[in-house]
N, C-alpha and C positions, 0 to 999 in steps of 0.2 A: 887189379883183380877185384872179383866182386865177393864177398866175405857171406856166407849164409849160413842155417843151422837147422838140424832136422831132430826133432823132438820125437821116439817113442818110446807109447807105453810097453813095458816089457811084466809078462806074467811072473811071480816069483820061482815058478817051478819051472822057466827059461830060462834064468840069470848063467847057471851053468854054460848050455847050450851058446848063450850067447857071446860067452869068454872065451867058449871054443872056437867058434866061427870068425871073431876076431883077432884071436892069439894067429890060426890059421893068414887073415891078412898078409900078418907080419913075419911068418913064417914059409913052410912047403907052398903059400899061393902066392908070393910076394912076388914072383916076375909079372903074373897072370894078372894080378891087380895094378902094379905099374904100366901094363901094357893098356888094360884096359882102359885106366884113367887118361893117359895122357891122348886115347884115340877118343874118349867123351870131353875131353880139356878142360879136368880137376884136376887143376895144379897142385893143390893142398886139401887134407881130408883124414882128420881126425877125430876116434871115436870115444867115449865114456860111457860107461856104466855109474849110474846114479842109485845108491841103494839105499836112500832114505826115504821113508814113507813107503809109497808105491815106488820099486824098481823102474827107470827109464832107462835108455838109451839115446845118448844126445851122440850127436856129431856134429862138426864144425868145417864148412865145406865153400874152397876157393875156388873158382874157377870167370873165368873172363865172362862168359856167359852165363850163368847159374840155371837157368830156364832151359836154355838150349841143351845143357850137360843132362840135365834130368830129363828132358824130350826123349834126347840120345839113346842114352841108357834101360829109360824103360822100353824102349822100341825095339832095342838089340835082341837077338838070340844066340848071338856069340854061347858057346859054350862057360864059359866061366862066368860072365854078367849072368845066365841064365842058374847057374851054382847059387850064385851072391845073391839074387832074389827071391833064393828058395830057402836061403839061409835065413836072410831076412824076415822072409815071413814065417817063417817057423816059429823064430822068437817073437816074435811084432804082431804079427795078424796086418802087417801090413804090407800089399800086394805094389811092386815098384814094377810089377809088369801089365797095372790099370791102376796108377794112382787116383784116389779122390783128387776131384779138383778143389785146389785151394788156393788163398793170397800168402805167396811167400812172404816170410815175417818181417818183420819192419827193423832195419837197422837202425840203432841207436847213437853209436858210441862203435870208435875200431879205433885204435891207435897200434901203429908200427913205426920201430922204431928207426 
């Protein structure tokens, strides 16, 4: 599996919002995001809230193709991906349905055990 990680800025007057929308994951949307994950093939995808300094939101995201996953997903209009990316940018300002183009981050360091 290919190990990656997505870094955003979140506004302080989001951080609420944003606990909502991923409490939600794990909760009332948890079939809808297991469905959808395993049809963009992110095997693993975990989130944090960062509240020191400037508020982020990191996640930490496996999947066999990482590029292809995020291709996927921003492309989709699945009803609940289309949720997720409204959710997203609500708190973020960042739009996963026209990502800026960037170089995925540079692995370091993964150990599993």
């Amino acid at each position: 599996m290919q190990p990656n990680c997505l870094i955003l800025n979140l506004s302080a007057d989001k951080v609420e919002d944003a606990k909502t929308f991923l409490r939600a994951l794990d909760n009332e949307r948890r079939p809808e995001y297991a469905r959808s994950q395993a049809r963009i093939g992110i095997v693993r995808e975990t989130w944090f809230c960062v509240e020191t300094g400037s508020p982020m939101l990191v996640a930490t995201i496996e999947a066999a193709d990482f590029g292809a996953a995020i291709a996927a997903f921003s492309a989709s209009n699945d009803p609940f991906d289309m949720w997720f990316k409204a959710e997203l940018a609500n708190c973020t300002g960042f739009d996963l349905n026209a990502p800026p183009a960037a170089t995925l981050p540079t692995l370091l360091s993964h150990f599993v055990a």
